[in-house]
N, CA and C atoms of all chains as a GROMACS GRO file, in nm:
protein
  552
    1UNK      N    1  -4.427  -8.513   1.906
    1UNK     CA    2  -4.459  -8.499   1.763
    1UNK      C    3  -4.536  -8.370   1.738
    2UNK      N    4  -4.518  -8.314   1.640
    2UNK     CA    5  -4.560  -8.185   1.594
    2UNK      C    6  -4.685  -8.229   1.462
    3UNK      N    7  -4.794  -8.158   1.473
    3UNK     CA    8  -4.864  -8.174   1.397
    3UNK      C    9  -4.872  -8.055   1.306
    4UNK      N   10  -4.885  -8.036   1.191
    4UNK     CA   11  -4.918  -7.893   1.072
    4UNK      C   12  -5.043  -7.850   1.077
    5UNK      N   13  -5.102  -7.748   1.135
    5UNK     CA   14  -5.224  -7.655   1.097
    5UNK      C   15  -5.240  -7.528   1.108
    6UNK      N   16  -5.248  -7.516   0.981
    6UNK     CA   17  -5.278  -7.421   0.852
    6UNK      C   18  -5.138  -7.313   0.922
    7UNK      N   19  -5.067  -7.432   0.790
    7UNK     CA   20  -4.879  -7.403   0.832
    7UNK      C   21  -4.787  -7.404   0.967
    8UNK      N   22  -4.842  -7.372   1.057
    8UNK     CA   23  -4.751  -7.387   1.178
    8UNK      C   24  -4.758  -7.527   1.233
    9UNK      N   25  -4.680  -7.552   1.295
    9UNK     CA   26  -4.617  -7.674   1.390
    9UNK      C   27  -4.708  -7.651   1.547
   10UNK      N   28  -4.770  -7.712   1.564
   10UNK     CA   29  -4.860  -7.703   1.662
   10UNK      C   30  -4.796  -7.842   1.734
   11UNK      N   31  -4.781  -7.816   1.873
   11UNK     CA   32  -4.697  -7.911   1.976
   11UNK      C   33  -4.780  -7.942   2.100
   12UNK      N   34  -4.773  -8.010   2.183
   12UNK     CA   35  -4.831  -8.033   2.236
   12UNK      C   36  -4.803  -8.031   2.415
   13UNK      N   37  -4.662  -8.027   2.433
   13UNK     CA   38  -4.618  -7.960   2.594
   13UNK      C   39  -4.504  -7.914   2.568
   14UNK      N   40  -4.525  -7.760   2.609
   14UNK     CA   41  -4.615  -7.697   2.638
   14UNK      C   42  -4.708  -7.682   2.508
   15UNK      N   43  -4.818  -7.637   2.529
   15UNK     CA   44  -4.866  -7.648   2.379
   15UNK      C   45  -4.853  -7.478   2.323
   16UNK      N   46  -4.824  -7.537   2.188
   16UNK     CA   47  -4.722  -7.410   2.104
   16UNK      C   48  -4.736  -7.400   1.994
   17UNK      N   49  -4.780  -7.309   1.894
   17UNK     CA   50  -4.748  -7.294   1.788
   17UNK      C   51  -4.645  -7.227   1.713
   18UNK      N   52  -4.565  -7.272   1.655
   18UNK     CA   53  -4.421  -7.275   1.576
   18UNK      C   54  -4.483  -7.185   1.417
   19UNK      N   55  -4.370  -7.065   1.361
   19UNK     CA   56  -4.383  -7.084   1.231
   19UNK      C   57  -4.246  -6.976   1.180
   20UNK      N   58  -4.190  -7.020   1.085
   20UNK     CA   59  -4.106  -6.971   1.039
   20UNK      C   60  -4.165  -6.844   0.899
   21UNK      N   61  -4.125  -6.727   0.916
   21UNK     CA   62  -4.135  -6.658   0.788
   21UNK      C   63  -3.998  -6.631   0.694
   22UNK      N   64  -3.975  -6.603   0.592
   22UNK     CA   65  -3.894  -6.523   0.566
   22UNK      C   66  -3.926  -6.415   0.431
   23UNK      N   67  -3.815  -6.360   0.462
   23UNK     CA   68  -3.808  -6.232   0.358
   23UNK      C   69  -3.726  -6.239   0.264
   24UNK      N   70  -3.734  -6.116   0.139
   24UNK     CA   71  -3.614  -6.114   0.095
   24UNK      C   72  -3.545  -6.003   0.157
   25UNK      N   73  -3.584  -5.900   0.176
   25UNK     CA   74  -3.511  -5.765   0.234
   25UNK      C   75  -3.541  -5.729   0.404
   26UNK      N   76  -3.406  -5.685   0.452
   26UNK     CA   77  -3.455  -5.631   0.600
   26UNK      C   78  -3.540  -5.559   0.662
   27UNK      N   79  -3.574  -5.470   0.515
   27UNK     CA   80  -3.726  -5.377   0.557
   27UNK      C   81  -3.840  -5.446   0.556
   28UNK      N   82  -3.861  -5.534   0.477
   28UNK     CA   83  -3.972  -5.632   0.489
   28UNK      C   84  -3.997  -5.696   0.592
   29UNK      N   85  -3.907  -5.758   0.670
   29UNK     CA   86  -3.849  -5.839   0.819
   29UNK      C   87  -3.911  -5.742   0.910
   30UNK      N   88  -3.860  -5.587   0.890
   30UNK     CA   89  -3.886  -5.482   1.019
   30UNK      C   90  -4.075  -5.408   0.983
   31UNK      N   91  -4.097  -5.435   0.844
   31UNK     CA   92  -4.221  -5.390   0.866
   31UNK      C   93  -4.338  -5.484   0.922
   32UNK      N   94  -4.289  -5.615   0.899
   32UNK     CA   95  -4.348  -5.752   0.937
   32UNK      C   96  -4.324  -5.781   1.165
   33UNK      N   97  -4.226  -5.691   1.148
   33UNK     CA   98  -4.202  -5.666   1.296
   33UNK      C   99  -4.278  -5.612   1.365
   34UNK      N  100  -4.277  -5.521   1.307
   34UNK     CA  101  -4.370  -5.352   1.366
   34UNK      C  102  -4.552  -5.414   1.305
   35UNK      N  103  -4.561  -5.463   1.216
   35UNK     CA  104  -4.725  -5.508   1.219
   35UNK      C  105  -4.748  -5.615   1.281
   36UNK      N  106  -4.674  -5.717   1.331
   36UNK     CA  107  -4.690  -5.810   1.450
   36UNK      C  108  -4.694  -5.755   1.597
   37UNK      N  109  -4.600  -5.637   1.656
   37UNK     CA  110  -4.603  -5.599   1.745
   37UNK      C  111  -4.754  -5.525   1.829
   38UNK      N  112  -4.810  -5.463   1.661
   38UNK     CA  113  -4.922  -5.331   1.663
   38UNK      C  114  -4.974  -5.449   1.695
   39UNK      N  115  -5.040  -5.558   1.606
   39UNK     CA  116  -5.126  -5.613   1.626
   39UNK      C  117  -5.144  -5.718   1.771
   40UNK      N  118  -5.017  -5.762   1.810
   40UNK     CA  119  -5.060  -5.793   1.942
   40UNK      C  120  -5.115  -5.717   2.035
   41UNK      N  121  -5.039  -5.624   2.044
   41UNK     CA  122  -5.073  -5.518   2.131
   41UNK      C  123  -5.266  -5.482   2.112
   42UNK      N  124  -5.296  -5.457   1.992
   42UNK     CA  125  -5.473  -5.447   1.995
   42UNK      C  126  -5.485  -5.578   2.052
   43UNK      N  127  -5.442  -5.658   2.030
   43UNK     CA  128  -5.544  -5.798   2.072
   43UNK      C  129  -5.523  -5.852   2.200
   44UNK      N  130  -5.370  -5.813   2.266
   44UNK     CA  131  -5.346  -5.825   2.392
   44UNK      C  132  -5.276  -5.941   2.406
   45UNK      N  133  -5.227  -6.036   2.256
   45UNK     CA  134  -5.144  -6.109   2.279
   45UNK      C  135  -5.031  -6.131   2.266
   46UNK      N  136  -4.885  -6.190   2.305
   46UNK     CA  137  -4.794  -6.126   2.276
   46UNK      C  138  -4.707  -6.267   2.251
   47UNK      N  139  -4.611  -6.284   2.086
   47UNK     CA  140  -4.539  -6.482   2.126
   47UNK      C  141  -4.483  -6.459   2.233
   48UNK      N  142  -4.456  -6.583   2.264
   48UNK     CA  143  -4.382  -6.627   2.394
   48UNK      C  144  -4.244  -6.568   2.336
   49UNK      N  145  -4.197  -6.602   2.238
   49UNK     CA  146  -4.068  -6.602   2.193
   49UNK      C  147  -4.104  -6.555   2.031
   50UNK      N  148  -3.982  -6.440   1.985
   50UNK     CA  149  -3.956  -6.383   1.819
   50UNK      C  150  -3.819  -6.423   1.815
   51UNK      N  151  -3.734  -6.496   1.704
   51UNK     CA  152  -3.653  -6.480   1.697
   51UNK      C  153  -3.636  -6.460   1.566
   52UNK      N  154  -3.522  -6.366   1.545
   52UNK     CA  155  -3.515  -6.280   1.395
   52UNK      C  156  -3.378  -6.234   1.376
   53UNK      N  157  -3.341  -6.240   1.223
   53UNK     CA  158  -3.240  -6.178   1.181
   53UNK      C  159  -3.314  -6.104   1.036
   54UNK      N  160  -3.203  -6.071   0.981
   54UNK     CA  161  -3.241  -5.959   0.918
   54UNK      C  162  -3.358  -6.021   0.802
   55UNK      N  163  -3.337  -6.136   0.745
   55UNK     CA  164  -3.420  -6.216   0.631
   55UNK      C  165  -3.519  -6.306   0.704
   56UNK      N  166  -3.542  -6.322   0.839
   56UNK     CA  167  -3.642  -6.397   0.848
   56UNK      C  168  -3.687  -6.374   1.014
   57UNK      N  169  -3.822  -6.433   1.064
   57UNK     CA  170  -3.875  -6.394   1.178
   57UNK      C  171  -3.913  -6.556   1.201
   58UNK      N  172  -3.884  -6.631   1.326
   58UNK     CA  173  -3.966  -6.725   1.388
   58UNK      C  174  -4.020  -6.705   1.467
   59UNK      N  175  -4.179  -6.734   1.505
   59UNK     CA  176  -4.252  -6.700   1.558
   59UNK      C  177  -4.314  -6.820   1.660
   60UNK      N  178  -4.304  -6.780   1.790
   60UNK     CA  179  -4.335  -6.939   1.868
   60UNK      C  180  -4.492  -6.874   1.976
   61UNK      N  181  -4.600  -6.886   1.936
   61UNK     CA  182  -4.715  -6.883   2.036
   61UNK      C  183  -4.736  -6.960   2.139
   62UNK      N  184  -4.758  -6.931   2.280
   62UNK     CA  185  -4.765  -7.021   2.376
   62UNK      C  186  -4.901  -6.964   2.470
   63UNK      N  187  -4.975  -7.057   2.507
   63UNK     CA  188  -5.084  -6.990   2.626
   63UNK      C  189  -4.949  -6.936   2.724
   64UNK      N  190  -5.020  -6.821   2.792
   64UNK     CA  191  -4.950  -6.771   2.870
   64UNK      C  192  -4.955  -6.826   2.984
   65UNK      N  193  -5.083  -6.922   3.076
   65UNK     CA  194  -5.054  -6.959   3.178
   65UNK      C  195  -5.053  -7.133   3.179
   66UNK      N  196  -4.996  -7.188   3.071
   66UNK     CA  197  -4.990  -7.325   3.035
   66UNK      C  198  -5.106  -7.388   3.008
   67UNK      N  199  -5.148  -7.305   3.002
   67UNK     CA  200  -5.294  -7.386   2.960
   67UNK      C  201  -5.312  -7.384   2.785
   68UNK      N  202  -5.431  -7.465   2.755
   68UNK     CA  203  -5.482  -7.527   2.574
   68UNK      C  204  -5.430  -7.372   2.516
   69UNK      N  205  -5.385  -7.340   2.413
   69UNK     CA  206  -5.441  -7.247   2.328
   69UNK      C  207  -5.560  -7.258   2.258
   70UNK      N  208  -5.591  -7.104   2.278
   70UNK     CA  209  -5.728  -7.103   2.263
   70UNK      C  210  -5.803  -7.031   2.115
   71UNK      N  211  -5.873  -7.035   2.094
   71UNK     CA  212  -5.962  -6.995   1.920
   71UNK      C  213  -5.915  -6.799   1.953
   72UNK      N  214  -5.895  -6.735   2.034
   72UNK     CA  215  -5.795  -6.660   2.029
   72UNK      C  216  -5.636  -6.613   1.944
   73UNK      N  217  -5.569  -6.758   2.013
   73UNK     CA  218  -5.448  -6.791   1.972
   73UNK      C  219  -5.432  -6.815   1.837
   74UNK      N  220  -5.549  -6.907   1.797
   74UNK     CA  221  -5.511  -6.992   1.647
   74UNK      C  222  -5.586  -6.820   1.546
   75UNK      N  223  -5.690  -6.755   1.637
   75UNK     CA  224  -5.722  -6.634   1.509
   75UNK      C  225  -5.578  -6.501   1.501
   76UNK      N  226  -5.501  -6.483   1.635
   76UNK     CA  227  -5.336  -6.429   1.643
   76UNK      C  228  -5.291  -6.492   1.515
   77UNK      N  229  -5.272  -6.613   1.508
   77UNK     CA  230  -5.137  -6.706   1.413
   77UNK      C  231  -5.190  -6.690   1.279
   78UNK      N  232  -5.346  -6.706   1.259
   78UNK     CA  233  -5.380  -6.640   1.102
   78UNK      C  234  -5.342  -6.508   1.054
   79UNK      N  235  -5.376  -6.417   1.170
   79UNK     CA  236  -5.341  -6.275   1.171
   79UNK      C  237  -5.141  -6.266   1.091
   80UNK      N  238  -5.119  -6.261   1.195
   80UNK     CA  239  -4.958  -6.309   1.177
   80UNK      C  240  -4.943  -6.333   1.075
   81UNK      N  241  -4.944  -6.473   1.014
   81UNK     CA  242  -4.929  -6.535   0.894
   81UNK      C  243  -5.023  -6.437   0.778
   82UNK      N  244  -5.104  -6.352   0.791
   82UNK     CA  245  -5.166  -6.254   0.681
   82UNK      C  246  -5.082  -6.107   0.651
   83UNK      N  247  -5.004  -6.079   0.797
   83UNK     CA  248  -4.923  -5.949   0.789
   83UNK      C  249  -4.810  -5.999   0.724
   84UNK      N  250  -4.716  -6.162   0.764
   84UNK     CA  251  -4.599  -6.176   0.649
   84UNK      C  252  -4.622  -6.174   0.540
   85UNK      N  253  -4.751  -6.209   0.462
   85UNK     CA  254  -4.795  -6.261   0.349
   85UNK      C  255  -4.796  -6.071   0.316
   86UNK      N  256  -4.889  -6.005   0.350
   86UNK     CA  257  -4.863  -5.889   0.333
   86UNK      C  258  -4.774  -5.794   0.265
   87UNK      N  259  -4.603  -5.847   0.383
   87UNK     CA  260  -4.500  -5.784   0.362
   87UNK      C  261  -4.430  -5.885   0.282
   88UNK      N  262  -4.458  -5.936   0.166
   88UNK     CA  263  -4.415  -5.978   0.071
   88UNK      C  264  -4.347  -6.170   0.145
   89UNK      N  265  -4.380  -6.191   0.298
   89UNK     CA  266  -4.304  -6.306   0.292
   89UNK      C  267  -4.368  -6.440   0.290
   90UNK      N  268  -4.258  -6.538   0.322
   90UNK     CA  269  -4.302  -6.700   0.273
   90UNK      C  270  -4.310  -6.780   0.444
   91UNK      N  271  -4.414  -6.806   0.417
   91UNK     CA  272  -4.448  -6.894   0.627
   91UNK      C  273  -4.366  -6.986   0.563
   92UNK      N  274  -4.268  -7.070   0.638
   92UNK     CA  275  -4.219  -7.232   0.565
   92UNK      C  276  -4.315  -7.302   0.644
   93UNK      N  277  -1.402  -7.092   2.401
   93UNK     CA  278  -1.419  -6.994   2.539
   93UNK      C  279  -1.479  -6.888   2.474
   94UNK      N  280  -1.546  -6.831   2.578
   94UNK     CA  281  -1.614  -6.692   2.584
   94UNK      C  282  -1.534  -6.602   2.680
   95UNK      N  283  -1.461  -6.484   2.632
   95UNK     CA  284  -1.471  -6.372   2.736
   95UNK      C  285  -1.537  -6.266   2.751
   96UNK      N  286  -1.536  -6.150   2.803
   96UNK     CA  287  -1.633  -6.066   2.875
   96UNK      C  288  -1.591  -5.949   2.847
   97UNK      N  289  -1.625  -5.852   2.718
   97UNK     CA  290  -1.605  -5.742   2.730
   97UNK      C  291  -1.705  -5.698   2.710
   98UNK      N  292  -1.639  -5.583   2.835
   98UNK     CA  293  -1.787  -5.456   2.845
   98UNK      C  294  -1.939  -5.553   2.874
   99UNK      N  295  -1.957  -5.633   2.934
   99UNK     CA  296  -2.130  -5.720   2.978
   99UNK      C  297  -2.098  -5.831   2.872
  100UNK      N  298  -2.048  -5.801   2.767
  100UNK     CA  299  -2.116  -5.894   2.657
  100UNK      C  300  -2.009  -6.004   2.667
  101UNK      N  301  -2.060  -6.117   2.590
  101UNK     CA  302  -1.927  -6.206   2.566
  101UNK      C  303  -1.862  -6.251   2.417
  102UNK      N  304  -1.773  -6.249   2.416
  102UNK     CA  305  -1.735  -6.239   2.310
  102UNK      C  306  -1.655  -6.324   2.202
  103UNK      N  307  -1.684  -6.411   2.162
  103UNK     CA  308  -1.661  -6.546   2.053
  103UNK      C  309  -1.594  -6.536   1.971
  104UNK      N  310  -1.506  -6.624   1.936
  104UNK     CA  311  -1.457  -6.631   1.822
  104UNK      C  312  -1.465  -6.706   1.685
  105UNK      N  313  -1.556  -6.825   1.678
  105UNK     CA  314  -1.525  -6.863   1.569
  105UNK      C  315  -1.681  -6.872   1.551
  106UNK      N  316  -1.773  -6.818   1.453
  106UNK     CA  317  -1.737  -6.697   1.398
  106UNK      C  318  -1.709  -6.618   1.498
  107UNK      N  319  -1.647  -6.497   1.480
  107UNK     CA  320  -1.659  -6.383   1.565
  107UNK      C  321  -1.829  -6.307   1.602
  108UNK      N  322  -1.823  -6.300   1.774
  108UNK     CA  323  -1.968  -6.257   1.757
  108UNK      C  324  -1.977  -6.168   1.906
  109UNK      N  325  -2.025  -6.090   1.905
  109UNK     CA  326  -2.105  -6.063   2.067
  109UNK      C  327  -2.178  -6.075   2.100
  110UNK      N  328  -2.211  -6.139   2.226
  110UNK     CA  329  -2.363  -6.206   2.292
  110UNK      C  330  -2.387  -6.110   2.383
  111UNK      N  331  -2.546  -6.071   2.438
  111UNK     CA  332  -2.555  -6.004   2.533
  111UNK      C  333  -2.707  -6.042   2.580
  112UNK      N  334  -2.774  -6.058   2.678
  112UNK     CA  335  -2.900  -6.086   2.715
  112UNK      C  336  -2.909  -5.956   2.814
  113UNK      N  337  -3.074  -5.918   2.799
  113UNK     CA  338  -3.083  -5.770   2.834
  113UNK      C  339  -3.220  -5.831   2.905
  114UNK      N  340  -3.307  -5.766   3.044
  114UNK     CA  341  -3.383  -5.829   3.097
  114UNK      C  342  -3.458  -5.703   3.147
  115UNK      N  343  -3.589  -5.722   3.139
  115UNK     CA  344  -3.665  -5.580   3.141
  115UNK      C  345  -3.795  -5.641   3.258
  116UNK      N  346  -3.848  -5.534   3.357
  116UNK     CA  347  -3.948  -5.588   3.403
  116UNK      C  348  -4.046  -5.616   3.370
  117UNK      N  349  -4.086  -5.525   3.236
  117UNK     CA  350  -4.236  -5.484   3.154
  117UNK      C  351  -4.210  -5.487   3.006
  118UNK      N  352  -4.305  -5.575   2.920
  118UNK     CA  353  -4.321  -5.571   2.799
  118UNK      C  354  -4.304  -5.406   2.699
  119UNK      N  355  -4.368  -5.340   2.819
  119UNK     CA  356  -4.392  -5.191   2.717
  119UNK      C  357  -4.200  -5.118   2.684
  120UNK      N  358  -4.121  -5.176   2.789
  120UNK     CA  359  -3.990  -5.163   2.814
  120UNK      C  360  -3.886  -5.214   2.703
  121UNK      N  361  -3.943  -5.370   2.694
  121UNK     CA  362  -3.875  -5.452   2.572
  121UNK      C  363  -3.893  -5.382   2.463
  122UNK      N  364  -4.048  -5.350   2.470
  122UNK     CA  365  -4.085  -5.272   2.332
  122UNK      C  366  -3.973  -5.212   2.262
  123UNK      N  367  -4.010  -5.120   2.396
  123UNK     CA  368  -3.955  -4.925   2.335
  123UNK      C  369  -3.771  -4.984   2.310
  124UNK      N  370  -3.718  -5.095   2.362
  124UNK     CA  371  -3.585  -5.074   2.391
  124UNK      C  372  -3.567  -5.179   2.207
  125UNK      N  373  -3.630  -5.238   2.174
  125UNK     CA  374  -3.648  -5.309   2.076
  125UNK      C  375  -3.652  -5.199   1.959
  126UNK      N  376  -3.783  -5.095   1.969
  126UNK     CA  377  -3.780  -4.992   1.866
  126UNK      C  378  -3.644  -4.918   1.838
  127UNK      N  379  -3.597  -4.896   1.971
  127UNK     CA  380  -3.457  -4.800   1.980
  127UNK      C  381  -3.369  -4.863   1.913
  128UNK      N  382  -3.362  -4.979   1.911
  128UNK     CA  383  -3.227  -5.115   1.861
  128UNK      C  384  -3.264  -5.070   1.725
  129UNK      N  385  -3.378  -5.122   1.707
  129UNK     CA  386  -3.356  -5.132   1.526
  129UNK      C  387  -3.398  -4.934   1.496
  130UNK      N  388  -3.400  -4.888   1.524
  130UNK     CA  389  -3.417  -4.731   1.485
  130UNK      C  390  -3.237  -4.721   1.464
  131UNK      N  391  -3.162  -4.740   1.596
  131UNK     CA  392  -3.007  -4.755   1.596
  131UNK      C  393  -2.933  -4.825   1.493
  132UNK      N  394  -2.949  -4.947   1.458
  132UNK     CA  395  -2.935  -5.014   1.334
  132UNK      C  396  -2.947  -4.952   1.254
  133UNK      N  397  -3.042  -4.868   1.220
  133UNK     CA  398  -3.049  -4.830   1.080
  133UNK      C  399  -3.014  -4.705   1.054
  134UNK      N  400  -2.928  -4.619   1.136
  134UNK     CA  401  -2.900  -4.502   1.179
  134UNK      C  402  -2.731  -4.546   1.108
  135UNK      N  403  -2.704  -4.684   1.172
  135UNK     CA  404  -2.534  -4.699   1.153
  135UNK      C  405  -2.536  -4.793   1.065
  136UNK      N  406  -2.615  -4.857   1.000
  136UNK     CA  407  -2.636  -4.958   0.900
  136UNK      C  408  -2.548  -5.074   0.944
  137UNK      N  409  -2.567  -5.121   1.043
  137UNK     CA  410  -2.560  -5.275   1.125
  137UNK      C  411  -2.686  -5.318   1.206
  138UNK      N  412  -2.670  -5.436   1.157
  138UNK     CA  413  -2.798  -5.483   1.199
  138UNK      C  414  -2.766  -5.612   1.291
  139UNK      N  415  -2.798  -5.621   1.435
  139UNK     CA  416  -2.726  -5.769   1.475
  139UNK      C  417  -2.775  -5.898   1.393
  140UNK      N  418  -2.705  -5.926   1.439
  140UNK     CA  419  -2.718  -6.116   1.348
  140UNK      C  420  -2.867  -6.202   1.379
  141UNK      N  421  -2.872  -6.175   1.510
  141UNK     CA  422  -2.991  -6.224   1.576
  141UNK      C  423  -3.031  -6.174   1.668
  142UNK      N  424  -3.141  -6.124   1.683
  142UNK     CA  425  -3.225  -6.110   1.824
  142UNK      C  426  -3.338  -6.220   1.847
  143UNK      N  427  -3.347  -6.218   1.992
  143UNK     CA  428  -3.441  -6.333   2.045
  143UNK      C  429  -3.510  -6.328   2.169
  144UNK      N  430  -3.644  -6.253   2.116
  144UNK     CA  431  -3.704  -6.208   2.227
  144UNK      C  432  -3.845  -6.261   2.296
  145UNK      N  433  -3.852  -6.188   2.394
  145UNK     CA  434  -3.993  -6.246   2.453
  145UNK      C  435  -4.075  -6.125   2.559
  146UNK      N  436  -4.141  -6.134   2.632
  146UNK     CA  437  -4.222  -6.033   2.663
  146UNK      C  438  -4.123  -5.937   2.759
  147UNK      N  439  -4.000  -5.998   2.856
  147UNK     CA  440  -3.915  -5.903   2.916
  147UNK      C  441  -3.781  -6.023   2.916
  148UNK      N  442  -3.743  -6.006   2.779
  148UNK     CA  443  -3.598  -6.017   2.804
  148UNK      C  444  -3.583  -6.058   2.634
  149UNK      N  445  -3.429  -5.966   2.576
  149UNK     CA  446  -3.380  -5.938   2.467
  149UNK      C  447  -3.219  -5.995   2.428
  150UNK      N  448  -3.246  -6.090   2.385
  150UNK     CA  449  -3.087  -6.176   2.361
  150UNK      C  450  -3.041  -6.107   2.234
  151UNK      N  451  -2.919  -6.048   2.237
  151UNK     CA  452  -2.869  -5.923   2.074
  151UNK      C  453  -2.732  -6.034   2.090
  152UNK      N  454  -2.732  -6.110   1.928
  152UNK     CA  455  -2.604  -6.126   1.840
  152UNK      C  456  -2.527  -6.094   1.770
  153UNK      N  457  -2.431  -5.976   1.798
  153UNK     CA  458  -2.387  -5.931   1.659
  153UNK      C  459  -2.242  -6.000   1.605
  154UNK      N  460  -2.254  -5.998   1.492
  154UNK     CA  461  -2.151  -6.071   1.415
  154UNK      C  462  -2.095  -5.998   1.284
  155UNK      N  463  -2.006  -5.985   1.240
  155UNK     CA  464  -1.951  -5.923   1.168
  155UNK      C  465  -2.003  -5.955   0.992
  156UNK      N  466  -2.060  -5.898   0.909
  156UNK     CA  467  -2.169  -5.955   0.811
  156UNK      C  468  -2.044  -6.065   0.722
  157UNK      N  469  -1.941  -6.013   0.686
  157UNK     CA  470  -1.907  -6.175   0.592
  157UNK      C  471  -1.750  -6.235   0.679
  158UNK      N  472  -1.814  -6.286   0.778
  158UNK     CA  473  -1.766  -6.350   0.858
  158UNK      C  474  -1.631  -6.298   0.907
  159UNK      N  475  -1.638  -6.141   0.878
  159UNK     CA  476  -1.459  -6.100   0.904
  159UNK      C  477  -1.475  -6.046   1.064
  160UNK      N  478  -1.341  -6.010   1.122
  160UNK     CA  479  -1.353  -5.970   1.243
  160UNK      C  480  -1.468  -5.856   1.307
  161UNK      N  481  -1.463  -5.833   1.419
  161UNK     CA  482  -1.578  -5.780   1.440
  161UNK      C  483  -1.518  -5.636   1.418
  162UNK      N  484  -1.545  -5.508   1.414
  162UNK     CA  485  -1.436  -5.372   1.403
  162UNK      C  486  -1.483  -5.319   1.503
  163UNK      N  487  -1.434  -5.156   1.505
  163UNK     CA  488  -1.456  -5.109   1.616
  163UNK      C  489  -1.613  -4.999   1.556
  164UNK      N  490  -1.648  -5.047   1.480
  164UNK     CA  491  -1.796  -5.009   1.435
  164UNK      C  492  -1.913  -5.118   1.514
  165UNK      N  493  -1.861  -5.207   1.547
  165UNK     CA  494  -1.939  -5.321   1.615
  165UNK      C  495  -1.968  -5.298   1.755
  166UNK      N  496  -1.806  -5.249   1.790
  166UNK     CA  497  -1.814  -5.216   1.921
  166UNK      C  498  -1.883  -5.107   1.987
  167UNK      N  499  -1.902  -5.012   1.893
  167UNK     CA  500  -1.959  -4.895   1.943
  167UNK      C  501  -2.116  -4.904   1.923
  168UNK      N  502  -2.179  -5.004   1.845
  168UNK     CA  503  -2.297  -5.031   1.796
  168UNK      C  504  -2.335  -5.096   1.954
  169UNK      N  505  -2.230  -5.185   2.041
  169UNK     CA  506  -2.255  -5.303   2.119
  169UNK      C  507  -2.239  -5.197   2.241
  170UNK      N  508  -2.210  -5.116   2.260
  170UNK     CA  509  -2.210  -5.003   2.360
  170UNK      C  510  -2.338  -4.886   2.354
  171UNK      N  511  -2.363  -4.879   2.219
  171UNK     CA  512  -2.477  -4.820   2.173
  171UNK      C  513  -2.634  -4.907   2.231
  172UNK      N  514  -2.587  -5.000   2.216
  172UNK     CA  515  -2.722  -5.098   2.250
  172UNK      C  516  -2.726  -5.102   2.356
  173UNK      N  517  -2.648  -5.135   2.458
  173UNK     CA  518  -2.610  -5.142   2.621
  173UNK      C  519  -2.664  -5.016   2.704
  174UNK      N  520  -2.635  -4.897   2.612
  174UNK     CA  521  -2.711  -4.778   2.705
  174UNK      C  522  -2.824  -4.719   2.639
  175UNK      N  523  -2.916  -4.778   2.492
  175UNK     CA  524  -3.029  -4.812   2.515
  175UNK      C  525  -3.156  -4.880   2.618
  176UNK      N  526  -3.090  -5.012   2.612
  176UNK     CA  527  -3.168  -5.087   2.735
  176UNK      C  528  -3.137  -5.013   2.893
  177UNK      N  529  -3.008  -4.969   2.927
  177UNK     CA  530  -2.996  -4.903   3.032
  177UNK      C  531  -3.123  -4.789   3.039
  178UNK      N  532  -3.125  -4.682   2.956
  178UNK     CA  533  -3.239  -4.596   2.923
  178UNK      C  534  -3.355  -4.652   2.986
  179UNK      N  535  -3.418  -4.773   2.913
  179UNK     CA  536  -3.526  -4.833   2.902
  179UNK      C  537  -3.550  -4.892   3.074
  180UNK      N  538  -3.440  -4.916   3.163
  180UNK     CA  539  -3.464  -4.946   3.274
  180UNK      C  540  -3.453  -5.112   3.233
  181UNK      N  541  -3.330  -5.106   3.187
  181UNK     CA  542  -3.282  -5.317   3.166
  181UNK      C  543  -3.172  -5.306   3.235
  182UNK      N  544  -3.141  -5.434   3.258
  182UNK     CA  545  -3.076  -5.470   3.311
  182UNK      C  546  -2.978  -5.552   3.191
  183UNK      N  547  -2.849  -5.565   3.191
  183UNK     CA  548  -2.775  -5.635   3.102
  183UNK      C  549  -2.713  -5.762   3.159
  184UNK      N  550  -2.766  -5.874   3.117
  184UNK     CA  551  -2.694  -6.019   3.256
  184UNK      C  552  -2.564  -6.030   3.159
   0.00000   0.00000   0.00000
């Protein structure tokens, strides 16, 4: 079972946070790309998994060595969810 | 069925090409990720889906309203292939 906090699908093995964005335009998608990428990179974290087409980005966070996610992780997924909001998109 | 042209495989209903690309180092996916969509937008195709993670890049391309794939696809899907080659990937 998946629980909702503050919008993503938070799971529990492995434990993961899930969130869907979308866009209306592909440039929005690629600038929402490129400010997720920058920003992992400063923070040193990176999703486990992006999957994307041109109108939308899913975004899946995972501890990297199976272990809890940590007050790290959940301040990444606000981050995230502030750069789509940013580039004009909608977290479902 | 799937067959095999050129690495990728290649579907028919919809029409699509699959290809998974496998990198040793994140900084690799990166740069080979920037190159993809820099390339995309150079030839104005964009694959259908990508699906990535810290070293390894799954590219879908599909023809945008469901018509055959052309030989603009193909050269996009050869284009991408000796990107990641560049980047030091491997194409499974």
């Amino acid at each position: 079972m998946a629980e909702v906090w503050e919008g993503w699908e938070r799971r529990d093995r492995p434990p993961t946070l899930f969130r869907r964005f979308t866009f209306e335009r592909y440039a929005q998608t690629r600038d929402f790309l490129d400010a997720l990428a920058a920003a992992g990179e400063a923070c040193g974290l990176h999703p486990q998994n992006i999957n994307f087409g041109t109108t939308y980005v899913n975004v899946t966070l995972e501890a990297a060595d199976n272990s809890a996610l940590s007050g790290a992780h959940e301040a990444f997924a606000r981050q995230i969810a502030a750069l789509a909001l940013a580039q004009g998109g909608t977290g479902a």
